[in-house]
C-alpha positions as a printed NumPy array, in Angstrom:
array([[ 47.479, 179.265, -17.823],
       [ 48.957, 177.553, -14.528],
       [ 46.226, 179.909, -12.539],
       [ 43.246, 179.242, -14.723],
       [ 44.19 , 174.769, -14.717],
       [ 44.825, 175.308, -10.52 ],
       [ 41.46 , 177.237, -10.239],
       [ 39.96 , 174.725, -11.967],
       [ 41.31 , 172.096,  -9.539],
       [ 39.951, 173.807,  -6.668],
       [ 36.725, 174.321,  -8.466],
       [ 36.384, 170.783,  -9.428],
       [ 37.267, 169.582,  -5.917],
       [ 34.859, 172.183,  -4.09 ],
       [ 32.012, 171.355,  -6.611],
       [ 31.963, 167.523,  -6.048],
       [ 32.12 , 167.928,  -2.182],
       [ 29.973, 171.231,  -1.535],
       [ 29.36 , 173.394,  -4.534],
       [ 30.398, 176.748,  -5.245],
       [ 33.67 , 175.791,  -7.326],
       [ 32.229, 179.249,  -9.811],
       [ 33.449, 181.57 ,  -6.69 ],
       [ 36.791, 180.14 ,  -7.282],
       [ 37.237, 179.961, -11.45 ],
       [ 35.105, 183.151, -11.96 ],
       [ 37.064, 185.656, -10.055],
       [ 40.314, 183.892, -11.151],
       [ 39.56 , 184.819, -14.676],
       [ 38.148, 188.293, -13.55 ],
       [ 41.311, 188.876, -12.351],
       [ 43.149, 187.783, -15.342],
       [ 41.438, 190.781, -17.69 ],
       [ 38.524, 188.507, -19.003],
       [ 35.378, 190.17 , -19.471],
       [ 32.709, 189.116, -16.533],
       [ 30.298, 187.48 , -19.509],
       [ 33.355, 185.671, -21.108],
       [ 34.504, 184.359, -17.798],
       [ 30.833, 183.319, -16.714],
       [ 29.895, 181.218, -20.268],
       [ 33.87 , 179.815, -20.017],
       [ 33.843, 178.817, -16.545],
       [ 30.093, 176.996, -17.223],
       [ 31.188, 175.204, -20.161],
       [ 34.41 , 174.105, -18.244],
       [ 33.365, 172.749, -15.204],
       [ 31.231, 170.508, -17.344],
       [ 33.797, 168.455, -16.698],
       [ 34.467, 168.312, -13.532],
       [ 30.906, 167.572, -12.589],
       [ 31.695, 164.406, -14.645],
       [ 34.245, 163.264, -12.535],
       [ 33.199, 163.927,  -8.828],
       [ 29.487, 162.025, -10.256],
       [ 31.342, 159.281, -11.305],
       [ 33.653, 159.416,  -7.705],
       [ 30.346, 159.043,  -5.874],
       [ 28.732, 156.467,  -8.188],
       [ 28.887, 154.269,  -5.656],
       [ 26.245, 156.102,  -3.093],
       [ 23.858, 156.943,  -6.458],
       [ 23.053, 153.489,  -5.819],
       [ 19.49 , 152.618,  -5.056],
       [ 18.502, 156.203,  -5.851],
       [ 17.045, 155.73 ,  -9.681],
       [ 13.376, 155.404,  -8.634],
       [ 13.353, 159.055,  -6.797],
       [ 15.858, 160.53 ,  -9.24 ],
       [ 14.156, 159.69 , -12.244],
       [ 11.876, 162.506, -11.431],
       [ 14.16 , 164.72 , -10.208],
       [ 16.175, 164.659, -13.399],
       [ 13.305, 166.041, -15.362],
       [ 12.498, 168.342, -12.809],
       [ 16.322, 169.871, -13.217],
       [ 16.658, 169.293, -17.073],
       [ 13.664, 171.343, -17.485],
       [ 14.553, 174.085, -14.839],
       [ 17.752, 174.486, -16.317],
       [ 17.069, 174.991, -19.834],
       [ 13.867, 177.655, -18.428],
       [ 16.611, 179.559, -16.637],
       [ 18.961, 179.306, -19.505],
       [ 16.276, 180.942, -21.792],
       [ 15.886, 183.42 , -18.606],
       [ 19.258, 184.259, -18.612],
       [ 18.891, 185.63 , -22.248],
       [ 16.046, 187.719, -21.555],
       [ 16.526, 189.01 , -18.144],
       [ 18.884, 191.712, -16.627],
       [ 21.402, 189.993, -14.34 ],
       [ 20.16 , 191.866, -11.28 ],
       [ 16.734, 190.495, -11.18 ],
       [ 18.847, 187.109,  -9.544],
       [ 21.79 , 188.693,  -8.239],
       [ 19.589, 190.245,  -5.753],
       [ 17.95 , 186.98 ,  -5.072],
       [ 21.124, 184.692,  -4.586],
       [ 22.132, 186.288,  -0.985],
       [ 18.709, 185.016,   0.04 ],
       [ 18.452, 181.933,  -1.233],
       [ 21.528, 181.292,  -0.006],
       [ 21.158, 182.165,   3.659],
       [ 17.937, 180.056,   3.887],
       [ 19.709, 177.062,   2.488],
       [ 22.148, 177.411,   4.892],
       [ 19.911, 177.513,   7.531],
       [ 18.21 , 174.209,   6.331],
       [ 21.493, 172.452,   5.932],
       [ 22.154, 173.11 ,   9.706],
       [ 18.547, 172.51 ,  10.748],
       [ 18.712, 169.221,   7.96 ],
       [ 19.172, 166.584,  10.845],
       [ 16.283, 167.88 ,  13.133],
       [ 13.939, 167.981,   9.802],
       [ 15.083, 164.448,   9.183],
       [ 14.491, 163.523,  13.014],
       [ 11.153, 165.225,  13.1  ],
       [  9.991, 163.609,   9.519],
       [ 11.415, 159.641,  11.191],
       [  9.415, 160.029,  14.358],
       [  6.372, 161.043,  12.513],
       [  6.619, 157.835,  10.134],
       [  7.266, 155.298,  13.044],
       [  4.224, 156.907,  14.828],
       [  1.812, 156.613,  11.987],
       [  3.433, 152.472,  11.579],
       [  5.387, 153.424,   8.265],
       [  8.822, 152.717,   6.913],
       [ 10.893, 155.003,   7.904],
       [ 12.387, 155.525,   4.288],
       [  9.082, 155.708,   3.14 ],
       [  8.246, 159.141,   0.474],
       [  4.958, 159.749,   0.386],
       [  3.715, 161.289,  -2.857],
       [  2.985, 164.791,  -1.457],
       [  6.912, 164.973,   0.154],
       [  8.173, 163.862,  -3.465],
       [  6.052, 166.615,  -5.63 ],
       [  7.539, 169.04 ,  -3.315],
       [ 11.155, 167.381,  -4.097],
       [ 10.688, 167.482,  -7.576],
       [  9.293, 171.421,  -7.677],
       [ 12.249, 172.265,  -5.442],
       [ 14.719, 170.061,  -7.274],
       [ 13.395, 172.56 , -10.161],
       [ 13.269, 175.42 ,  -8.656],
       [ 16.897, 175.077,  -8.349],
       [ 17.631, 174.039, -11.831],
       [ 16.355, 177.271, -12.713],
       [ 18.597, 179.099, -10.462],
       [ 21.436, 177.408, -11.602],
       [ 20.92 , 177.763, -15.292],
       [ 20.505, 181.205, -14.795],
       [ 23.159, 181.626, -12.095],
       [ 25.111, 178.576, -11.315],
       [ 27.151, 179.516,  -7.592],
       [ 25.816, 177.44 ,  -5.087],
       [ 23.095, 175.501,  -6.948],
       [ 25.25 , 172.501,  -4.867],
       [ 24.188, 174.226,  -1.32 ],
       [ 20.751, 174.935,  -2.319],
       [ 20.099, 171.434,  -3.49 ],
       [ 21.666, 169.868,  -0.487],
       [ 19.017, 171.774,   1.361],
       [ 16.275, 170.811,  -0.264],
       [ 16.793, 167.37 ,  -0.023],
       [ 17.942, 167.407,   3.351],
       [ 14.791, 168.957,   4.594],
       [ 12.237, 166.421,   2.668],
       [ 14.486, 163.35 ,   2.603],
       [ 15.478, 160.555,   4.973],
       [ 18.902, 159.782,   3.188],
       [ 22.197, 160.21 ,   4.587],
       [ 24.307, 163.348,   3.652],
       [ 27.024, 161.18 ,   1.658],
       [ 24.197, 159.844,  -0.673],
       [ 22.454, 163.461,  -1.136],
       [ 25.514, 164.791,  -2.208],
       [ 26.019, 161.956,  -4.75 ],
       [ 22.461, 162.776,  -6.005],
       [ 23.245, 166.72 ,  -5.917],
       [ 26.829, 166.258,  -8.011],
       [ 24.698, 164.181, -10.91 ],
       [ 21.984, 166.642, -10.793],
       [ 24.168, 170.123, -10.936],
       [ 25.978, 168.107, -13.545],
       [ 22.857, 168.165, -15.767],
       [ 22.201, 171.505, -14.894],
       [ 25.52 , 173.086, -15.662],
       [ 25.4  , 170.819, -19.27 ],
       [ 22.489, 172.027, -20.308],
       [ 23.641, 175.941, -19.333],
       [ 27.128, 174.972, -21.395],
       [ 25.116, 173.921, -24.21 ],
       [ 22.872, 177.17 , -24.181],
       [ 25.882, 179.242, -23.772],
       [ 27.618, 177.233, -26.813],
       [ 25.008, 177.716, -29.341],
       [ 23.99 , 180.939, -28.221],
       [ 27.375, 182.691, -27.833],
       [ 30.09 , 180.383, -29.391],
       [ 32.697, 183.102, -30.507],
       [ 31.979, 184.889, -27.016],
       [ 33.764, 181.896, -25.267],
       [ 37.329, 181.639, -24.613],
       [ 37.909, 178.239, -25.304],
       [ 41.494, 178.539, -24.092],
       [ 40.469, 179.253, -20.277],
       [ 37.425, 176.44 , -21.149],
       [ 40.13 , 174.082, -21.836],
       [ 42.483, 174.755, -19.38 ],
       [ 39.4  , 174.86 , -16.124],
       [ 37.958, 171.239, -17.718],
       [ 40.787, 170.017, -17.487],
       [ 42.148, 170.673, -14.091],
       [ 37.973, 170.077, -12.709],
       [ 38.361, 166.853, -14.298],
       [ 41.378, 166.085, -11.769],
       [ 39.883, 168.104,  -8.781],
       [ 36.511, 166.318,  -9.221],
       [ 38.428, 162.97 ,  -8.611],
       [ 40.262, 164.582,  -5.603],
       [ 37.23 , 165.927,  -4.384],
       [ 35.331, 162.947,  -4.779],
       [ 37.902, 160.89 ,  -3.16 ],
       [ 38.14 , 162.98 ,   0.184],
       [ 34.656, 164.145,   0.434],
       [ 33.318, 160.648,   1.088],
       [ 35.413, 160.   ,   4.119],
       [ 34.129, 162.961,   5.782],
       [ 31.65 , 162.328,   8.445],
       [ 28.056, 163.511,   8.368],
       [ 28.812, 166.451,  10.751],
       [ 32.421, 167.617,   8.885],
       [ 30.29 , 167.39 ,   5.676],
       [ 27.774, 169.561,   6.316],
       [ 30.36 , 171.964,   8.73 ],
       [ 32.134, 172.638,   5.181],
       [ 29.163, 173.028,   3.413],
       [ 28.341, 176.181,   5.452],
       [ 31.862, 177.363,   5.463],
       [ 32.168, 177.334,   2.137],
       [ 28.467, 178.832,   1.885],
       [ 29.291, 182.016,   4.108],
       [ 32.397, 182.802,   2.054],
       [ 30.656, 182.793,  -1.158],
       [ 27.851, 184.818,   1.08 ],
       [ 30.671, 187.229,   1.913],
       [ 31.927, 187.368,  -1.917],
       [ 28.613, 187.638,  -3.282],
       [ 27.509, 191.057,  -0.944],
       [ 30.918, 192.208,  -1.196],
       [ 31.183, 192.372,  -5.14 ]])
C-alpha cells in the first residue's frame, strides 16, 4: 500500500510538470502481481485526481487562455471518448506500435519548439501583425492536433502530456509555463473521460484499493508538482520534458 500511495506521488508530480506519471504507477502495480488490464483501468481512474490538483496549481497561467481553449476542449473531449470506444474494439498492438513514434517526433518538436515559435514571430512582424496573433488556419490545425492526441490518450494515456506540449509548442506563440497549464487541464479531461469509460465498462475489473491509494497520493504529488514546476525556467522545463520522454522511450521499446 505504501508503494502504490508513493507511486502515485511521483505520478502526480511528473504528470503536472511533464507527463508520463502512467510509466511510474503502471509498472509499480505490475510489479505488485496485478494483472496489466487491472493496473491500466486502476491507474487511469486514479490519477484522475492528480490531474485535478497540478490544473488547479497552474490556474494561475490558464489565465487569458479561455478563447483558444474553448475549442481545444471539444477537440480533446471528443478524441478521448473516440479512443476510449477504440480501446474496446482494437487489439492493443495496433497503438503500442505507434507510441515509440509519436513519441520521438514530439520530442523532436519540443526541442525544435523555440525555433518554430521564432520562425512563426518573425513571419507575423513582417506581414505588420500581432505577434500573438492565431490566424484561423494555425488554430484548425491546433484543434485537429489537440484531438488527435485525445485519441491517443484515451486509448493509451503515457505521454499524452509530451505530445500535447509539442503540438502547441510548434503552432503557438505562448510561453512554455502557460502551455503546460493548458496541457495539465486538457490531459485532465482526457484521462476523466477514459476513467469514466473504464468505470462503466469494466467496474468489477478495477481494483479500487490501488485506485484509492494512487488518487490519493497524485492528489499530493500534483500540488508538489505544480508547486516546483512553475519555477523552472523555460529551458529546465523543456530539458525535463525530454528526459523524462527518453526514459519512457527506453521503457516503452524495452517492455
Amino acid at each position: 500500500m505504501i508503494l502504490i500511495a508513493l507511486a502515485g506521488v511521483g505520478a502526480g508530480a511528473i504528470n503536472a510538470i511533464v507527463g508520463s506519471g502512467t510509466l511510474i504507477t503502471f509498472p509499480t502495480l505490475v510489479a505488485l502481481g496485478y494483472p496489466p488490464v487491472t493496473a491500466t483501468m486502476s491507474n487511469a481512474v486514479g490519477l484522475v485526481a492528480g490531474g485535478i490538483s497540478g490544473t488547479w496549481g497552474y490556474r494561475r497561467e490558464l489565465r487569458g487562455q479561455w478563447k483558444r481553449l474553448r475549442w481545444q476542449i471539444p477537440g480533446s473531449l471528443i478524441g478521448a471518448g473516440l479512443g476510449s470506444w477504440l480501446l474496446l474494439h482494437l487489439p492493443e498492438k495496433v497503438f503500442v506500435t505507434v507510441v515509440p513514434v509519436l513519441l520521438i517526433l514530439a520530442l523532436v518538436l519540443v526541442v525544435v519548439g523555440p525555433r518554430i515559435q521564432a520562425w512563426a514571430r518573425q513571419r507575423a512582424e513582417d506581414s505588420g501583425q500581432s505577434v500573438d496573433h492565431l490566424s484561423s488556419g494555425r488554430l484548425a490545425i491546433l484543434v485537429f492536433g489537440t484531438f488527435a492526441v485525445g485519441v491517443y490518450g484515451g486509448y493509451f494515456t503515457a505521454a499524452q502530456g509530451i505530445l500535447l506540449i509539442a503540438v502547441m509548442g510548434a503552432l503557438l506563440p505562448e510561453s512554455m509555463q502557460r502551455m503546460n497549464a493548458a496541457k495539465n487541464l486538457l490531459s485532465l479531461l482526457v484521462n476523466i473521460v477514459a476513467a469514466l469509460a473504464y468505470t462503466i465498462v469494466a467496474f468489477d475489473r478495477i481494483s479500487w484499493e490501488a485506485a484509492g491509494l494512487i488518487a490519493v497520493g497524485s492528489l499530493i504529488g500534483g500540488f508538489l508538482g505544480a508547486h516546483y514546476g512553475r519555477r523552472l525556467s523555460p529551458n529546465a522545463l523543456r530539458a525535463v520534458i525530454v528526459v523524462v520522454g527518453l526514459i519512457g522511450l527506453y521503457r516503452l521499446l524495452t517492455v
